[in-house]
N, C-alpha and C positions, 0 to 999 in steps of 0.2 A: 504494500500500500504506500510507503513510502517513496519508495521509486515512481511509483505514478503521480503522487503530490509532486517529486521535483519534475518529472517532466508535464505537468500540466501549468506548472509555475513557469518554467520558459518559455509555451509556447505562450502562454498571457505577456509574459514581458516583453517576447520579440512582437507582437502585436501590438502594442503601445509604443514598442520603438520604429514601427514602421512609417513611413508619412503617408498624410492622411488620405492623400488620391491613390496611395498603392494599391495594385491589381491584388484583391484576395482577401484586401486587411477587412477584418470582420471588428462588429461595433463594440464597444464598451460593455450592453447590455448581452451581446453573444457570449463575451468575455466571461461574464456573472454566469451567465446560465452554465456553459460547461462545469465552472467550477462548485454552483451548488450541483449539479448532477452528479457530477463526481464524487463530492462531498456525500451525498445520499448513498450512492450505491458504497460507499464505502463505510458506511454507517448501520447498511446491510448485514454485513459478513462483520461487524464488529460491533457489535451495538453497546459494548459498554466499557470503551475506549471512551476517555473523555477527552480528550483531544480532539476528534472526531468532530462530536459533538458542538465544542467551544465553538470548532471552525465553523460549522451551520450555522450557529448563533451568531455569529461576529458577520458571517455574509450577510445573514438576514435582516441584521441589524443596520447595514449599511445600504442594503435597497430599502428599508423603512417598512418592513416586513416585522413590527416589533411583537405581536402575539407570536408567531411564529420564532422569532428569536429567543423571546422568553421562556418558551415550549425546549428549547434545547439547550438555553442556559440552566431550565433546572434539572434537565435529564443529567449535563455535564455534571453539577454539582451533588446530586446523587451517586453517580459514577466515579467522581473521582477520589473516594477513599481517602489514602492519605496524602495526595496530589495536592497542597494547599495554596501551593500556585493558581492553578489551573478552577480551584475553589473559588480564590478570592477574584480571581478574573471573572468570572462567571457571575458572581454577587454582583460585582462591580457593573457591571453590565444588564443585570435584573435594578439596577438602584436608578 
């Protein structure tokens, strides 16, 4: 799962580094969508990874998707044991 977050993190960045009449370059909001999709399907097969989780949350939170963010901040913060990191991140972001 990891190796698919770095390769879906590069192609997001060479997409942002492309200019904006490049042949292919796909929109900001394309950009979001892969990444919660991929986010989800990896949420799948791991459901109680709070890591995971956090990342749904912090997407969702940023398209303004805030019940749905908060639906995965508190899955995270149930999930994540003794991750107090990844706790207080999650708080911090239900606040």
């Amino acid at each position: 799962a990891r190796r698919g977050v770095a390769y879906i993190t590069m192609w997001a960045k060479a997409q942002y580094d492309l200019p904006d009449d490049a042949s292919g370059k796909v929109t900001e909001e394309d950009v979001l969508n892969q990444l919660r999709t991929f986010y989800e399907n990896i949420v799948r097969y791991e459901p109680r990874n709070p890591t995971w989780l956090y990342q749904l949350a912090t997407l969702h939170a940023a398209r303004g998707h805030y019940y749905l963010a908060s639906q995965y901040a508190t899955l995270c913060i149930k999930a994540s044991g003794n991750n107090a990191l990844l706790k207080s991140k999650s708080q911090a972001l239900l606040s």
